[in-house]
C-alpha positions in Angstrom: -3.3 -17.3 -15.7 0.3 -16.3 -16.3 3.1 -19.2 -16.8 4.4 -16.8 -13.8 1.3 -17.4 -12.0 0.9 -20.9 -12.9 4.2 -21.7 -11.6 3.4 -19.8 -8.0 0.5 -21.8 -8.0 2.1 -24.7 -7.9 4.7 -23.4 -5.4 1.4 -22.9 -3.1 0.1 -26.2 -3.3 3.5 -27.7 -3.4 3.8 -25.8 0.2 0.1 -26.4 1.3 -0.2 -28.1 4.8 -3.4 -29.7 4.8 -2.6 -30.4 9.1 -6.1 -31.9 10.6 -7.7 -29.0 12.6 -9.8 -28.9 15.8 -8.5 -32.4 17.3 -8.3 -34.1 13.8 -12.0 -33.8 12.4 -11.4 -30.4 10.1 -8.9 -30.3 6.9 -7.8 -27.6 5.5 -8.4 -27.8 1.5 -6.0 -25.5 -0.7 -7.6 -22.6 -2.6 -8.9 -23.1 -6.2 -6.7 -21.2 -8.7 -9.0 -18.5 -9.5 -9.2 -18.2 -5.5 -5.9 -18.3 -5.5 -5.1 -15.8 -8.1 -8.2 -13.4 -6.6 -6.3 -13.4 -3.2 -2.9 -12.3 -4.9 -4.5 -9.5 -7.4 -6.2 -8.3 -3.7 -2.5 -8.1 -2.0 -1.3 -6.3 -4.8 -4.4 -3.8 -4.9 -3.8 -3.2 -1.4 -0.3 -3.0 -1.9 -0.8 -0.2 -4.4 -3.4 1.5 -2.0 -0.2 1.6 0.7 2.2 3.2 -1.5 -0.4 5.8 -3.1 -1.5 6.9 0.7 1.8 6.9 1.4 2.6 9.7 -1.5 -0.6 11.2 -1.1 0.0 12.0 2.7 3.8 13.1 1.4 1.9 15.6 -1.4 0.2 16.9 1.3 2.9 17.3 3.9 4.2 19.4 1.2 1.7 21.3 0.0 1.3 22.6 3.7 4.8 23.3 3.9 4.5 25.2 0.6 1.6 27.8 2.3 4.1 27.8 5.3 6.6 28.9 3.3 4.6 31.9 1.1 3.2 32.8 4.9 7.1 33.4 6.1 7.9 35.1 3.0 5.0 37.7 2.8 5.4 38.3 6.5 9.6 39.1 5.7 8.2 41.3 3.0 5.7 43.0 5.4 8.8 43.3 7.9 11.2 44.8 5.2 8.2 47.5 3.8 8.2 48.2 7.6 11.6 49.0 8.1 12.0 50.9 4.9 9.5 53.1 5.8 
C-alpha cells in the first residue's frame, strides 16, 4: 500500500459510521485494508472502462462519419462526370 493509500485509509476509518442496523442488533464493521484497497483499484478499473467506451463509441461515430463523407464525395464525382458528359 501507498503512503497515499495508507493515508485514505485512514480518512475511511476516520469517517466510518459503525450506526447499529436493523433495530440495534447488526454493526457495520469497516473493510480490511486489502478490502479496502480491492474496492478502490475496482472504481478506478471501472472508471477507466467509462472513459475507454466513451472514446471507443466517439471512434466509431467517426469512422461512420468518415464512410459518410467518401459516399457524398464519390456521389459529387458521379454527378460532375454526369454533367461533363
Amino acid at each position: 500500500m501507498t503512503p497515499d493509500e495508507r493515508k485514505g485509509y485512514q480518512e475511511y476509518l476516520a469517517d466510518f459510521d459503525p450506526t447499529p442496523q436493523n433495530g440495534g442488533e447488526d454493526y457495520d464493521y469497516p473493510m480490511s485494508e486489502d478490502a479496502w484497497l480491492e474496492q478502490r483499484q475496482d472504481e478506478a478499473f471501472n472508471k477507466l472502462v467509462e472513459k475507454n467506451s466513451a472514446a471507443l463509441k466517439a471512434l466509431s461515430d467517426l469512422e461512420a462519419l468518415d464512410s459518410l463523407c467518401e459516399e457524398i464525395s464519390e456521389g459529387l464525382r458521379r454527378l460532375a462526370q454526369e454533367n461533363n458528359s
